[in-house]
VEXDO-678286 format. One line per 3 residues: number of its first residue (from 1); their letters; for each residue x negated, y negated, z of C-alpha. Coordinates in steps of 0.02 Angstrom, whole numbers, plus 32768, in hexadecimal, padded with zeros to 4 digits. Last residue first. Layout:
REM residues N
NUM	a	X,Y,Z ~ ...
REM end
This chain:
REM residues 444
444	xxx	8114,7DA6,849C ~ 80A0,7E53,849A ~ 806D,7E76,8551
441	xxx	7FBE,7E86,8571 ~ 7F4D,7F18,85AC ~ 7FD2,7F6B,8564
438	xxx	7F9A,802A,8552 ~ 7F42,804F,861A ~ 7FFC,8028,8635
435	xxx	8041,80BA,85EF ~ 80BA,8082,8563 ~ 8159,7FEC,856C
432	xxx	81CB,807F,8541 ~ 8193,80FA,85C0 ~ 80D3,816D,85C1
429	xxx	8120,820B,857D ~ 81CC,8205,8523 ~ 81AF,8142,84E9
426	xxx	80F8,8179,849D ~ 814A,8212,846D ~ 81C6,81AC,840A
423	xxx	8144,8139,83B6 ~ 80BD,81AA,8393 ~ 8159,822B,8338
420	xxx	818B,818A,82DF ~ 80DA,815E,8288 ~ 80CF,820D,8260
417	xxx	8156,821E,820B ~ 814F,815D,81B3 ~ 8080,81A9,81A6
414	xxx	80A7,824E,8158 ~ 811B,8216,80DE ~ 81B3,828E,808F
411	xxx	8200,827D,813D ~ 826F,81ED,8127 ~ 82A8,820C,8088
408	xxx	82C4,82B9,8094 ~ 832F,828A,812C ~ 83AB,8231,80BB
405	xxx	839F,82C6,804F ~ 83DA,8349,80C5 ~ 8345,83C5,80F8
402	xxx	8334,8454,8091 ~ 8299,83FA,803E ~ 822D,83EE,80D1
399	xxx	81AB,843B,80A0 ~ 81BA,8411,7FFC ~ 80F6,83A9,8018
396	xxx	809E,8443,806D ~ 7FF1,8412,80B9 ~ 801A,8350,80A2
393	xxx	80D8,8364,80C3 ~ 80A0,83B2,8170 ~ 800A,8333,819C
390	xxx	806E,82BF,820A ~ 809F,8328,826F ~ 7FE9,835D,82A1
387	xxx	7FB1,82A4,82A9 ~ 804A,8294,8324 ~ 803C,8327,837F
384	xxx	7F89,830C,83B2 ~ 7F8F,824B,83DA ~ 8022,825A,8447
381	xxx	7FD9,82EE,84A4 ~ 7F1D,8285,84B4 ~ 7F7B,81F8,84F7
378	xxx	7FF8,8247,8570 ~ 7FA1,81E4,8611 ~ 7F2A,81FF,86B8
375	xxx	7E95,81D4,863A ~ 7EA1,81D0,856F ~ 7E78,8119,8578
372	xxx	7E76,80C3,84C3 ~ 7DF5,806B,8496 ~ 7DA3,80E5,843B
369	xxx	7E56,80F2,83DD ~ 7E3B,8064,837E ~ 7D8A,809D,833B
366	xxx	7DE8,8145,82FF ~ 7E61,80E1,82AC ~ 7DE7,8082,823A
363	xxx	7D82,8114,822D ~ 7E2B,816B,81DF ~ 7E42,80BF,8173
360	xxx	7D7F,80CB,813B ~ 7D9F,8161,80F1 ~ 7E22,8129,8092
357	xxx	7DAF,80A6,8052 ~ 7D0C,8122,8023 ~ 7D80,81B2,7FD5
354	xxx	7DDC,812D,7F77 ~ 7D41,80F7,7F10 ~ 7D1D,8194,7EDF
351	xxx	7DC1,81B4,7EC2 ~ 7DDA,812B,7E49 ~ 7D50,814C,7DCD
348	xxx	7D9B,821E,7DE1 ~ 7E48,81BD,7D8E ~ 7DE6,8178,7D0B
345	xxx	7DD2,80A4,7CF1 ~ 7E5E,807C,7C5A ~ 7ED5,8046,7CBD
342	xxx	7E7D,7F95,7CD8 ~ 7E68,7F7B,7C18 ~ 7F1D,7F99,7BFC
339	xxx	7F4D,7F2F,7C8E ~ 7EF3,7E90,7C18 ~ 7F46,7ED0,7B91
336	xxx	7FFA,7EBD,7BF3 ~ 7FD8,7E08,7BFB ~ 8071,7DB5,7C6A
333	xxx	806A,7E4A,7CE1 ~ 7FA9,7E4D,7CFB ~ 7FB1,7D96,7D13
330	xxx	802B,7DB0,7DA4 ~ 7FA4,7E26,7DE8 ~ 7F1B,7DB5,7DEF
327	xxx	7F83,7D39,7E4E ~ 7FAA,7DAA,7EBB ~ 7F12,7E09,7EBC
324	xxx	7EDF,7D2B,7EFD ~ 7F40,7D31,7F8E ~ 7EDF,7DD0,7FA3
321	xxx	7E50,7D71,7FBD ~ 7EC1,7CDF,8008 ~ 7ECD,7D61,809B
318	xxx	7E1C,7D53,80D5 ~ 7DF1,7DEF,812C ~ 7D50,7E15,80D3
315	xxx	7D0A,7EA0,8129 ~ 7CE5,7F19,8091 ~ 7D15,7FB4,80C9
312	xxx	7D91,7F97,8139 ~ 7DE6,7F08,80DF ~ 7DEB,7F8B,8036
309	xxx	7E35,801F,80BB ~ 7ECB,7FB4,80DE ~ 7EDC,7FB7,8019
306	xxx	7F1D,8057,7FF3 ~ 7F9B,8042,808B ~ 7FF2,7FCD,8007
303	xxx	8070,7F60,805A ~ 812F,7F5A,8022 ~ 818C,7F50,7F6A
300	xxx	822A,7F9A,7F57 ~ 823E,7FA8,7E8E ~ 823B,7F56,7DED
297	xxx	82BA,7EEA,7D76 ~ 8289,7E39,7DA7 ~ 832D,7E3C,7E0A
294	xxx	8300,7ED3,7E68 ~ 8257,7E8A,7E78 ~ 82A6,7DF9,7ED5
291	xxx	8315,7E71,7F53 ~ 826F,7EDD,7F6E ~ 8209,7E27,7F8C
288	xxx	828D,7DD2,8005 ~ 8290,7E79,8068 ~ 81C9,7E98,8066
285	xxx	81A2,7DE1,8095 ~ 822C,7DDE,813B ~ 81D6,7E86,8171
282	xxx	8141,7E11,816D ~ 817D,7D7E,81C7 ~ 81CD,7DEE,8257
279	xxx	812A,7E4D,826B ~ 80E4,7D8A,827C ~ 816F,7D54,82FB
276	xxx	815C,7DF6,8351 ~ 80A9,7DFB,838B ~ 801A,7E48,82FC
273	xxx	7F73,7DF5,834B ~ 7F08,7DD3,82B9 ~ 7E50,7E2F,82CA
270	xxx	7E35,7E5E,822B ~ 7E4B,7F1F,823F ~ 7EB7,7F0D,82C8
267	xxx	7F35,7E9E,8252 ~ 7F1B,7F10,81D4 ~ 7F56,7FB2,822E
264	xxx	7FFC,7F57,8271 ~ 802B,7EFF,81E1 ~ 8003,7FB8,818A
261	xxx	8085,800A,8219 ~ 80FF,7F83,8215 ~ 80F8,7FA7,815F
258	xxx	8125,805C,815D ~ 81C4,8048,81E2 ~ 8209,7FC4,8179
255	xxx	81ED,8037,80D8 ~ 823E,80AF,8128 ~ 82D1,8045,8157
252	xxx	82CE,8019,8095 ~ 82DE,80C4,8059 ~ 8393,80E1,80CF
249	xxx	83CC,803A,808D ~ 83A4,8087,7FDC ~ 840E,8116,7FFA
246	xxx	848F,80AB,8045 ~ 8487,8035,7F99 ~ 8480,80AE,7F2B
243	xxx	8534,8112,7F7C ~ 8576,806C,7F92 ~ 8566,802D,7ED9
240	xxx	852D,7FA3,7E88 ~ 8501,7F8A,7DE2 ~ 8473,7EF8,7DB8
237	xxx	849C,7E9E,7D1A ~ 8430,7EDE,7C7C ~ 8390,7F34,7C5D
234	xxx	8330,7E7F,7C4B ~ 838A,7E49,7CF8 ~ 82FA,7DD2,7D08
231	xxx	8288,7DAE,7C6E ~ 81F9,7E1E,7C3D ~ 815F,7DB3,7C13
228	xxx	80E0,7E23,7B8C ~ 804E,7DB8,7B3D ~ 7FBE,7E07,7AFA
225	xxx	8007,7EA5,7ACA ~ 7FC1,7F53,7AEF ~ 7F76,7FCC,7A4F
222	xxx	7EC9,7F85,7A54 ~ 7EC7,7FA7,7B21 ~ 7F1C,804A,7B06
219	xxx	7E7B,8098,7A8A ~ 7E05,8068,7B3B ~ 7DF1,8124,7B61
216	xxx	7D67,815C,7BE6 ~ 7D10,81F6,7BE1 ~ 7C8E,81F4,7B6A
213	xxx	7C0B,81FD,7BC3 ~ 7BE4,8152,7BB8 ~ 7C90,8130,7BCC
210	xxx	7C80,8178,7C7C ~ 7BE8,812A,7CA1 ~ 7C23,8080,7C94
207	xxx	7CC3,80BC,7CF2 ~ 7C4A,80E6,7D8D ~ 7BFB,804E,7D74
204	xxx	7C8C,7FD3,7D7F ~ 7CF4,803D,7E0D ~ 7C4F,803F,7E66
201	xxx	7C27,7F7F,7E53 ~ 7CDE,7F56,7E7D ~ 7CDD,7FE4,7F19
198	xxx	7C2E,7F8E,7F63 ~ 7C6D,7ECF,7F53 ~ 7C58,7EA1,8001
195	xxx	7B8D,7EEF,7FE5 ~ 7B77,7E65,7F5A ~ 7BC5,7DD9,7FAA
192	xxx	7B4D,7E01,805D ~ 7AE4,7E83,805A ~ 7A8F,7EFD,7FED
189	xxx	7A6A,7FAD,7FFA ~ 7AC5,800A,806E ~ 7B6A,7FC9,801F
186	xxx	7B1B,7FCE,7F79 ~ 7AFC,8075,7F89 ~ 7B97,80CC,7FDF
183	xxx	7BF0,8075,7F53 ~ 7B7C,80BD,7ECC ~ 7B71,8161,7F14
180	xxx	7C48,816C,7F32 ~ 7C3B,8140,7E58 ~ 7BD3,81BC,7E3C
177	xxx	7C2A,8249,7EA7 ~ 7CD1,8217,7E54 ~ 7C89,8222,7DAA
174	xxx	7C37,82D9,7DCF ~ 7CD3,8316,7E03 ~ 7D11,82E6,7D69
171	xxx	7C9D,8331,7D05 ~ 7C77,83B4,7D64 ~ 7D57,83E5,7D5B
168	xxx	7DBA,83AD,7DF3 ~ 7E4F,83BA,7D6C ~ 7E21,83E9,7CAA
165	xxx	7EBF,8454,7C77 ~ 7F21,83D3,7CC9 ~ 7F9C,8408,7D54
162	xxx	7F4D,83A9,7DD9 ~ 7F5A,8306,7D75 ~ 7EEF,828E,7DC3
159	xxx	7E41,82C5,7D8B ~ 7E00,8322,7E13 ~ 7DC8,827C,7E79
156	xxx	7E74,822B,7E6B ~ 7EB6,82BC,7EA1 ~ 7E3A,82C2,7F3B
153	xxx	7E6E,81FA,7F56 ~ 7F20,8209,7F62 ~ 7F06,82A1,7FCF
150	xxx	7EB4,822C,802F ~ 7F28,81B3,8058 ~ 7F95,8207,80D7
147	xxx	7EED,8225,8149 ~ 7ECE,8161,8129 ~ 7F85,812C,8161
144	xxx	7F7F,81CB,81F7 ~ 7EDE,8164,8228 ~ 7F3D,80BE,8231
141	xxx	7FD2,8119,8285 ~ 7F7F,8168,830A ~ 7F14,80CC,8342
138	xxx	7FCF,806B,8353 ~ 8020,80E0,8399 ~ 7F82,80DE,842A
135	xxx	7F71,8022,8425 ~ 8025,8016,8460 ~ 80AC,8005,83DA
132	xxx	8157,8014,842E ~ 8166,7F63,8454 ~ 8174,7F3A,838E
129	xxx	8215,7F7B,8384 ~ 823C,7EC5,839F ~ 820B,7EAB,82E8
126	xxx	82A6,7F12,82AA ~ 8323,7E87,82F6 ~ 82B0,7DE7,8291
123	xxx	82B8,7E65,81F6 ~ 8368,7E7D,81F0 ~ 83A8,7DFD,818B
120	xxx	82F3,7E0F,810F ~ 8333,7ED3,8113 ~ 83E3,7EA7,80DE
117	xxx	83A6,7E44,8042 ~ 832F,7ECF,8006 ~ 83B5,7F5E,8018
114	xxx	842F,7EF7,7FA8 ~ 83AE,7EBB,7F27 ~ 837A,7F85,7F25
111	xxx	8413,7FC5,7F1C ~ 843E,7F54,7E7A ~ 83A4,7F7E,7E28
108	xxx	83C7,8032,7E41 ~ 8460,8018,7E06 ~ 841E,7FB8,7D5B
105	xxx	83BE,8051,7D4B ~ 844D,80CF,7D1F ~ 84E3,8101,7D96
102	xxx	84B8,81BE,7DA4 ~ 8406,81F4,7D63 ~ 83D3,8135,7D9C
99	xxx	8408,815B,7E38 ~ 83C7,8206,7E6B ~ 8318,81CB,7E23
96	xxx	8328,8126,7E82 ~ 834D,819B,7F23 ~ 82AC,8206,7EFF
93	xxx	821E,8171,7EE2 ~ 8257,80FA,7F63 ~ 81CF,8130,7FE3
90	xxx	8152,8107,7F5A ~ 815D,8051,7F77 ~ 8130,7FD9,7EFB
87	xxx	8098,7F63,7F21 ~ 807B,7EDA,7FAA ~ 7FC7,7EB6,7FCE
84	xxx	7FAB,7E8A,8089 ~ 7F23,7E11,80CA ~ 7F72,7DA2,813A
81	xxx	7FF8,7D3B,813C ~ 808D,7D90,8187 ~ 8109,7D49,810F
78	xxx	819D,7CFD,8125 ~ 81C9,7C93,81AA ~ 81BB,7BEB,8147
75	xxx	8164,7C1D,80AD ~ 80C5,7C94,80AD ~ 8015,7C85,8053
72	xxx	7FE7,7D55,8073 ~ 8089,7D86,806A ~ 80DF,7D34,7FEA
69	xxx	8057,7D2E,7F7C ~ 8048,7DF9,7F7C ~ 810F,7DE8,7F4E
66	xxx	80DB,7D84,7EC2 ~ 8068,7DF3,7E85 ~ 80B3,7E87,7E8C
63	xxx	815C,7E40,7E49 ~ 80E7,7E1F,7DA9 ~ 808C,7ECB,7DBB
60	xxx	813B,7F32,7DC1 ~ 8195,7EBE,7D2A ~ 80ED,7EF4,7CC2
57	xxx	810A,7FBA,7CEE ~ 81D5,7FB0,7CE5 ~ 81AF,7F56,7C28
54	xxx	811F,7FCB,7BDE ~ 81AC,806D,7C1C ~ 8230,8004,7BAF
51	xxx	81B9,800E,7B23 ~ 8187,80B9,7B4B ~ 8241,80E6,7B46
48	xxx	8283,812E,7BDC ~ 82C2,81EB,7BF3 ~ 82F6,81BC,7CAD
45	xxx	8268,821A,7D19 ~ 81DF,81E1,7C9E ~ 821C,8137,7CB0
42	xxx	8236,814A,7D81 ~ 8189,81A2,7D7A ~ 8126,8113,7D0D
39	xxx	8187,80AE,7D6A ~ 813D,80F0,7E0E ~ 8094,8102,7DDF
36	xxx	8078,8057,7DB2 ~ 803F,8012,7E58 ~ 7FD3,80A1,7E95
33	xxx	7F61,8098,7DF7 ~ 7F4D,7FDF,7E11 ~ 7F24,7FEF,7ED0
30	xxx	7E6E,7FEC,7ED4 ~ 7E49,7F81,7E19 ~ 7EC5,7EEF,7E6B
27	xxx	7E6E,7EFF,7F29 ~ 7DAA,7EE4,7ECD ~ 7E00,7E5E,7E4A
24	xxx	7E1F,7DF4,7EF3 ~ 7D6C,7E11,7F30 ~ 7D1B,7DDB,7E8D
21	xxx	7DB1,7D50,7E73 ~ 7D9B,7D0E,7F29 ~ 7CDE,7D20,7F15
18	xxx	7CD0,7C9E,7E81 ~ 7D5E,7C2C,7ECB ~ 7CDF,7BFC,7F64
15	xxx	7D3F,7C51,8014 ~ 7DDD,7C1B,8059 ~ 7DDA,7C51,810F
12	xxx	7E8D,7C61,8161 ~ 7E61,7D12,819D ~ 7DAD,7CEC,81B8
9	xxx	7DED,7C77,823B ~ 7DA9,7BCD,8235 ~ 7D50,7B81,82AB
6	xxx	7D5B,7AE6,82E3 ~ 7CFC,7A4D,82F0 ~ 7CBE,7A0E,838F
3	xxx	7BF7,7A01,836D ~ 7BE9,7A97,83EF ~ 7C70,7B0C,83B2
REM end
């Protein structure tokens, strides 16, 4: 700059403490649905107690949180620092059911410490995979992330629960149509704070409107404690056993393969070049933080696509925001009324808002590939069969359920499926280092 000071990348910017908690609370209130849905399916799965079911959900927010910190702030080599908000992983959904329905939970707890550890050892090994990402995988996968996402979002929208008698009913169509109007609004509107904080101020109003209608249900907030810390090991010493532990190995490669992706997708979104040492850092973030949450009696924990589309939208790539969701959601673990209140906004609230940020993923993605060349090369084939791959468990979800289970795992996600179809076509068509119109610059 002119005067000779420098300028600060709006990745490391820490904004006034007012708009870090506005923006922060904006990430928390986008992903909190997504982050206890798999212990309320593991308790459901196990014949829990709702006591014990209270305990998995506040353990899941509190390792949330702190594995959020981890990656945004960073220690040593850990952590990719940027904005990325770590929740639990819904890739490990099936094997923990086939665990704890054998061994119990403490062996799922057990697998997951073990698979977490050998993914931060492997991490710096897994990060030279990053060679076969050329803008053209990478374009694919961060619209396959916001294609994936939607269904999230048109369930939301119905109601959440496809078989309720009252799914994608007016009512709760009409919710989600409010609440998409009164983002779309303010971010047409206003500018600035106000416009940055268009899903808050929709999630806010449309839920405001929902309990005027009658629609919203705050009778759990007077029923949650104030004050609810679950100590590690709380269900007892981990168990650990090979068959968990491979099964969970298998989960965590997926996991690996999911996150470079997001790294990947956020750090074109902001504008943070994702080399090896950083993809390294990150993996590096999701071990250490699956093999803590096993100890703090949760789950694999690795980034939330959700929230790729929040950046998007809003433009504020400042990773102590979500630095801050951490911190948000560690208090949501310690004060389980406070995560009450939050649960309380309706499903169709939530897929309003989720139509407008996956959305913005899939433009995301499209806007990477415009600068993609699609000349003398195997772009456009690549780019076809992936997205088309990729959408085979989201037309027909059991497809693939005469497949063994370790390949269940890996295929039950259109973007890890699609993601590695991109990758080995990429290698099959234009050679492992990509077609040269890809790599303007080599990756060190």
């Amino acid at each position: 700059m002119p005067d000779g000071t420098k300028r600060v990348n709006p990745v490391d910017e820490i904004l006034p403490v007012g708009q870090m908690f506005a923006y922060g609370l904006q990430h928390v209130l986008a992903m909190y649905a997504g982050a206890v849905a798999v212990p309320i399916i593991i308790a459901q799965g196990l014949g829990l107690s709702t006591e014990l079911l209270t305990c998995l959900i506040n353990a899941d927010l509190m390792a949330a949180g702190i594995a959020t910190l981890i990656q945004t702030l960073g220690v040593w080599k850990i952590g990719a620092r940027i904005p990325m908000i770590q929740g639990v992983s819904f890739a490990s959904v099936a094997p923990m059911l086939v665990i704890g329905r054998e061994f119990g939970l403490t062996a799922i707890f057990g697998a997951v410490i073990v698979a977490g550890l050998i993914g931060f050892l492997i991490s710096p090994y897994f990060s030279k995979l990053i060679r076969f990402f050329p803008p053209v995988v990478t374009g694919t996968i961060i619209t396959l992330i916001g294609i994936s996402l939607l269904p999230v979002a048109v369930r939301w929208a119905g109601g959440g629960n496809p078989n309720s008698a009252d799914f994608a009913s007016l009512h709760n169509l009409g919710l989600a149509i409010i609440t998409l109007a009164i983002v779309v609004l303010v971010y047409r509107v206003f500018k600035g704070f106000i416009s940055n904080l268009s899903i808050l101020i929709g999630l806010m109003g449309g839920t405001m409107v929902a309990y005027f209608m009658g629609y919203t249900d705050f009778s759990a907030v007077g029923h949650a404690d104030w004050v609810g810390i679950v100590p590690p090991l709380y269900f007892g010493f981990p168990r650990f056993e090979w068959s968990a532990i491979l099964s969970m190995l298998i989960v965590m490669l997926v996991i690996m393969v999911e996150t470079t992706g997001d790294c990947i997708a956020i750090g074109e979104i902001v504008g943070r070049k994702i080399n090896k040492p950083r993809l390294a850092a990150c993996l590096r973030a999701d071990g250490i933080s699956t093999a803590l949450a096993g100890v703090l009696n949760t789950f694999p924990h690795s980034a939330f696509a959700q929230n790729v589309g929040l950046v998007a939208v809003t433009g504020i790539k400042s990773r102590y925001v979500v630095a801050c969701s951490g911190i948000i959601l560690l208090v949501l673990g310690l004060f389980p009324k406070m995560g009450a209140l939050i649960a309380s906004i309706p499903s169709a609230v939530l897929g309003g808002a989720g139509l407008a940020m996956f959305g913005m993923i899939i433009a995301s993605g499209i806007r990477a590939l415009g600068k993609v060349s699609f000349e003398g090369n195997y772009n456009l084939m690549i780019v076809a069969v992936s997205i088309s791959v990729g959408m085979i468990t989201l037309v027909y979800p059991s497809f693939f359920a005469r497949f063994p289970e370790w390949a269940q795992t890996v295929m039950h996600s259109g973007i890890t499926l699609g993601s590695l179809v991109a990758v080995l076509m990429n290698v099959l068509l234009n050679g492992s280092e990509g077609h040269p119109s890809d790599r303007p610059d080599k990756i060190k």
